[in-house]
MDAnalysis code that builds the backbone (N, CA, C; Angstrom):
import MDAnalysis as mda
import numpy as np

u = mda.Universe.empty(267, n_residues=89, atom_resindex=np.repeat(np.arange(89), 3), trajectory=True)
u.add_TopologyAttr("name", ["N", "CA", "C"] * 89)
u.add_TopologyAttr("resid", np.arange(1, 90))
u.add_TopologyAttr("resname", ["UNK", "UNK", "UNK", "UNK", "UNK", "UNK", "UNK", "UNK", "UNK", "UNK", "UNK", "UNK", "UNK", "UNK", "UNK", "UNK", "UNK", "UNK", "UNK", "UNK", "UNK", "UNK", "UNK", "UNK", "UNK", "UNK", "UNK", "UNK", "UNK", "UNK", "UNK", "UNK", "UNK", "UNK", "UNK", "UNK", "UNK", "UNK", "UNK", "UNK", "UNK", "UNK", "UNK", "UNK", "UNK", "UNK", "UNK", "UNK", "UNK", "UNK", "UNK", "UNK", "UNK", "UNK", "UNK", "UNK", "UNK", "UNK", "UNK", "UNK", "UNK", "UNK", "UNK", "UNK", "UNK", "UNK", "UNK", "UNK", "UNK", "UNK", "UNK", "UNK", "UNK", "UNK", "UNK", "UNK", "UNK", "UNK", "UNK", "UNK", "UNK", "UNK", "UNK", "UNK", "UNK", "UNK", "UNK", "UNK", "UNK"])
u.atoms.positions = np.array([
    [46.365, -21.029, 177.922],
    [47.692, -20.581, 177.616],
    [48.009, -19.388, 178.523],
    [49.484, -19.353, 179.236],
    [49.495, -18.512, 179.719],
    [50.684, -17.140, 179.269],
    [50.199, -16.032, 178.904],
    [50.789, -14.880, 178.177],
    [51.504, -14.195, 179.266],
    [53.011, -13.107, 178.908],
    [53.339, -12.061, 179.933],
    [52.991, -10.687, 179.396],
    [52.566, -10.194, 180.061],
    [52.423, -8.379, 179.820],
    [53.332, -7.959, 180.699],
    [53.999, -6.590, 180.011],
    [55.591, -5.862, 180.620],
    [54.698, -4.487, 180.474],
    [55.015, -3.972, 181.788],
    [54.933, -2.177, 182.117],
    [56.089, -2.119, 182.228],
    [56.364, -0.439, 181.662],
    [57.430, 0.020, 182.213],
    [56.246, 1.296, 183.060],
    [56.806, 1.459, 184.131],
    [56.428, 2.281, 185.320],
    [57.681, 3.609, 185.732],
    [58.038, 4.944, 185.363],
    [58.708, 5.748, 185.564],
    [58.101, 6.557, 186.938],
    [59.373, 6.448, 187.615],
    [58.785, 7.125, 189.174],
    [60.247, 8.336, 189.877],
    [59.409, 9.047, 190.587],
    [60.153, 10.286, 190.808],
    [61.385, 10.398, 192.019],
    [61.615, 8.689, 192.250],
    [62.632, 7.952, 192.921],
    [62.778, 6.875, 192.766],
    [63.638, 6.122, 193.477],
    [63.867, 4.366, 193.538],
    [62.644, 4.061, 194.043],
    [62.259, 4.332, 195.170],
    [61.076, 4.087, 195.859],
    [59.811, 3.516, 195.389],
    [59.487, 2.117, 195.871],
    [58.431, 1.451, 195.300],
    [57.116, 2.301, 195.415],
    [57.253, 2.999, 196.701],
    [56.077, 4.321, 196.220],
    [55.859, 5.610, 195.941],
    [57.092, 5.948, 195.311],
    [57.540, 6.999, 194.759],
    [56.188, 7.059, 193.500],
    [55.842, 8.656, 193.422],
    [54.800, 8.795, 192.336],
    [55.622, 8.539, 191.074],
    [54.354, 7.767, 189.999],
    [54.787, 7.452, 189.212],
    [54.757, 8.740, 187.955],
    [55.716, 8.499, 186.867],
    [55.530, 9.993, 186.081],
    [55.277, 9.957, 184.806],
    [55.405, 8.614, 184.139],
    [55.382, 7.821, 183.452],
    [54.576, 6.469, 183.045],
    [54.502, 5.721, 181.973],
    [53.950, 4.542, 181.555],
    [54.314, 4.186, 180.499],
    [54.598, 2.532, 179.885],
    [53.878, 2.491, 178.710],
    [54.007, 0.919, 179.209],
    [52.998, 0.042, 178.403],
    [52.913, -1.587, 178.635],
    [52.780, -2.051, 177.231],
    [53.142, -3.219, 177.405],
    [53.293, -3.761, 176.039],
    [52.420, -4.833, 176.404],
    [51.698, -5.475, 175.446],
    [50.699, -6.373, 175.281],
    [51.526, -7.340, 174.372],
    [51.065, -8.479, 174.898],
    [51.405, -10.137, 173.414],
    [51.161, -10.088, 172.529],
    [50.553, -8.988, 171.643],
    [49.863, -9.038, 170.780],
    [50.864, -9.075, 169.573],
    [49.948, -9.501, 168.021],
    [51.081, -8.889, 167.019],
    [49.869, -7.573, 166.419],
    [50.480, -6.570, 167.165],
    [50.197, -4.934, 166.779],
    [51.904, -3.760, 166.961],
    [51.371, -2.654, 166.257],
    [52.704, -1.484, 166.373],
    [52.665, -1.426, 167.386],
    [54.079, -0.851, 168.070],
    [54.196, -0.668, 169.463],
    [53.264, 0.217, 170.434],
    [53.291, 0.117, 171.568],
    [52.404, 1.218, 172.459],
    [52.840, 2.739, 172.009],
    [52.055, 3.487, 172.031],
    [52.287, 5.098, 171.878],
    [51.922, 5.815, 173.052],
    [53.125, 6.503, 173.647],
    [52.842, 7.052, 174.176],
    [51.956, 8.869, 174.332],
    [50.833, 8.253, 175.246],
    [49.733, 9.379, 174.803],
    [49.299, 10.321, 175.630],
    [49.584, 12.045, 175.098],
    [49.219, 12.952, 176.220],
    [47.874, 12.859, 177.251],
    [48.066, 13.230, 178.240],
    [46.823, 13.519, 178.780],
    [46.564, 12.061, 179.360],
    [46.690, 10.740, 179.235],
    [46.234, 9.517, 179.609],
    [46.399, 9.319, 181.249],
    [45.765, 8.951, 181.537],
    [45.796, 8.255, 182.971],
    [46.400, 7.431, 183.145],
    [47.386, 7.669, 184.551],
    [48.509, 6.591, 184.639],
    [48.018, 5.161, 185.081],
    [48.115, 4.207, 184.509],
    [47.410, 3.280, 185.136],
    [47.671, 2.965, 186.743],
    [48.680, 3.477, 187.275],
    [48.886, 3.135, 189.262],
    [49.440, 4.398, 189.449],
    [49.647, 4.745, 190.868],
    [49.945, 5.899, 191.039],
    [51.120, 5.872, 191.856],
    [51.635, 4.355, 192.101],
    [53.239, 4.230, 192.398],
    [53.024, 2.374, 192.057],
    [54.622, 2.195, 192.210],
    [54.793, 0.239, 191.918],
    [54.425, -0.269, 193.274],
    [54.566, 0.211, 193.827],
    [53.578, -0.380, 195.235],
    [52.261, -0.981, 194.845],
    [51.442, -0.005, 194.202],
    [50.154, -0.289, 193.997],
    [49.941, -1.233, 192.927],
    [50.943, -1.019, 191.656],
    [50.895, -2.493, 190.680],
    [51.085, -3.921, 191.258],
    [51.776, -3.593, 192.144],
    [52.201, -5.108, 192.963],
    [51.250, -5.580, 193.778],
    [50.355, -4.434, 194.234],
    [49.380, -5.380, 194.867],
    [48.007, -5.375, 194.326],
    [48.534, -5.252, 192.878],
    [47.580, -6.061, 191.733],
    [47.735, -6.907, 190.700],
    [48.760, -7.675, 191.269],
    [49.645, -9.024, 190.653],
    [50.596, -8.788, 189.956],
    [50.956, -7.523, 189.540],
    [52.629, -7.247, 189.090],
    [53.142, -7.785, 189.380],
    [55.006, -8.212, 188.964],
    [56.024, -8.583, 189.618],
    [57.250, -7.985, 189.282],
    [58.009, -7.054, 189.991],
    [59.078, -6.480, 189.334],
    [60.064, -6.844, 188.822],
    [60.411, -7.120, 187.700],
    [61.658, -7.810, 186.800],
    [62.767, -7.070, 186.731],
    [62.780, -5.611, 186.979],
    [64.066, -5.108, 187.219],
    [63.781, -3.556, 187.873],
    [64.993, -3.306, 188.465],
    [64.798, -2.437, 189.203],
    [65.251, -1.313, 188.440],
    [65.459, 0.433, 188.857],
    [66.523, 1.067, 188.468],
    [67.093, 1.240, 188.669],
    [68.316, 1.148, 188.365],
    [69.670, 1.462, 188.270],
    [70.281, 2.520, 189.002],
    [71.713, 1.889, 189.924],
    [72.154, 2.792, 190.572],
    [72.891, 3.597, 190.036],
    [72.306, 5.026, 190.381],
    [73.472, 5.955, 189.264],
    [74.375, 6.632, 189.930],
    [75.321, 6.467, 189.441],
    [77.304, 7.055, 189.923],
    [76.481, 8.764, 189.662],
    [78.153, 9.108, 190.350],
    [78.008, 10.405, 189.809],
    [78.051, 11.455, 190.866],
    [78.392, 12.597, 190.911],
    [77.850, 13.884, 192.110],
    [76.765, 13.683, 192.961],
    [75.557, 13.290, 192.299],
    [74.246, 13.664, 192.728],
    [74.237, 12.496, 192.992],
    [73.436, 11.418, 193.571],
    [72.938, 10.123, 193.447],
    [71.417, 10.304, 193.805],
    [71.066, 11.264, 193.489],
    [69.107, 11.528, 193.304],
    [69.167, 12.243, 191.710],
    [70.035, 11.995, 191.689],
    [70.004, 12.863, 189.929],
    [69.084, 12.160, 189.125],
    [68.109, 12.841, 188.494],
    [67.427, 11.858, 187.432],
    [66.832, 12.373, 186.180],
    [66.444, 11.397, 185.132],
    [66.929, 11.660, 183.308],
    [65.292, 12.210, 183.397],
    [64.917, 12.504, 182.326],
    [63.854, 13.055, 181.790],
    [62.820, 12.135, 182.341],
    [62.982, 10.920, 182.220],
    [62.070, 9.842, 182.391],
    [61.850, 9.471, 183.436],
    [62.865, 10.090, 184.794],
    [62.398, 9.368, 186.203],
    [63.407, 7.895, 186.007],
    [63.324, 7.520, 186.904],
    [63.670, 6.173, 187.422],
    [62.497, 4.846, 187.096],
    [63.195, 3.783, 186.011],
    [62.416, 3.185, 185.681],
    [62.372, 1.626, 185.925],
    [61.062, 1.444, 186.462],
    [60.910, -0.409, 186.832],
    [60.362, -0.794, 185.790],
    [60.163, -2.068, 185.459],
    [60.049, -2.908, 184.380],
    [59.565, -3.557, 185.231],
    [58.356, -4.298, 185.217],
    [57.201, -4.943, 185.663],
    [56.951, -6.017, 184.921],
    [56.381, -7.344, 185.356],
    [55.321, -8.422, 184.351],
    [54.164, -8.859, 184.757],
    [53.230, -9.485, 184.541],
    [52.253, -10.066, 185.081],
    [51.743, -10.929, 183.877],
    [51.857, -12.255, 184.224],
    [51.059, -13.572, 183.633],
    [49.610, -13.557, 183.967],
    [49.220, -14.131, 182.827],
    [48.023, -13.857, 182.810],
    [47.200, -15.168, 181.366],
    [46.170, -15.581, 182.196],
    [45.930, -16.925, 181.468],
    [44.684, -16.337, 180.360],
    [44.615, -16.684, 179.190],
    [43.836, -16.754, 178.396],
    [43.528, -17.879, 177.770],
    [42.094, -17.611, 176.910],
    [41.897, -18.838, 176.450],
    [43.146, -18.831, 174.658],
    [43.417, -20.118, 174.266],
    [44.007, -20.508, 173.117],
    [43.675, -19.788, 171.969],
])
């Protein structure tokens, strides 16, 4: 059977290798949602590097209007990632 896992990846530009500042991934599972947890290690250190470990980016971030167009929210600029992945039944 084959399952999707979703990262979200927050980075300190659009830039696929912009450092990342952020995380959280969600698993198939039926459990409470991911928590996000101080101190953890980011799992990549930009979406460059998820991608060339079978990621695939499902959406980009968003172009933002406005004065600034490097302006950015608490969270950085965020990609949304998947990767399939086969398990057994």
């Amino acid at each position: 059977m084959t399952i999707q896992r979703i990262m979200y990846l927050n980075t300190t530009s659009r830039s696929l290798r912009a450092s990342v500042v952020g995380f959280a991934i969600h698993e198939p599972v039926d459990s409470d949602p991911p928590q996000i947890e101080v101190g953890v290690e980011m799992p990549y250190e930009t979406v460059h590097s998820a991608i060339l470990d079978g990621w695939r980016v499902v959406s980009f971030p968003a172009q933002r209007g406005g004065e600034d167009p490097e302006a950015v929210g608490v969270y950085g600029y965020e990609f949304i990632l998947e990767q399939m992945v086969e398990i057994d039944a």
